[in-house]
N, C-alpha and C positions, 0 to 999 in steps of 0.2 A: 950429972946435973940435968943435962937434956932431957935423959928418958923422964928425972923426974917432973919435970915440968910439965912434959906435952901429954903422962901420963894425967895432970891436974886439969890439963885443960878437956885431957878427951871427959875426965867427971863433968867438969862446967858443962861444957857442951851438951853433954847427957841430960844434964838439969832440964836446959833451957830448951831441948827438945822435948820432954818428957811434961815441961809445966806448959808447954804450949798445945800438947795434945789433948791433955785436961782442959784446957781452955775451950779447943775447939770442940771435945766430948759436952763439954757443959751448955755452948754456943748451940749444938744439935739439938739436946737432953729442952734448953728453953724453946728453940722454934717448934719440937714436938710439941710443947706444952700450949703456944700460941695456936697451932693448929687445931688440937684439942678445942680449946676455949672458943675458937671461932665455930669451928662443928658445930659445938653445942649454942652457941647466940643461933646461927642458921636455922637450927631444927627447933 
């Protein structure tokens, strides 16, 4: 019963690292996009 458990949570864990990396890819993915946008208002 143990291993199945901790085998459940190592998935959860996985999840909630993998949708937080996505977050912070998407987080990047916009400030490029603001960088962009401001480039071009400057020039």
């Amino acid at each position: 019963m143990t291993l199945e458990v901790s085998l459940i949570n190592v998935k959860m864990i996985k999840n909630i690292y993998s949708k937080n990396n996505n977050v912070n890819k998407n987080q990047k993915n916009s400030f490029k996009l603001q960088n962009t946008a401001n480039e071009h208002i400057e020039v």
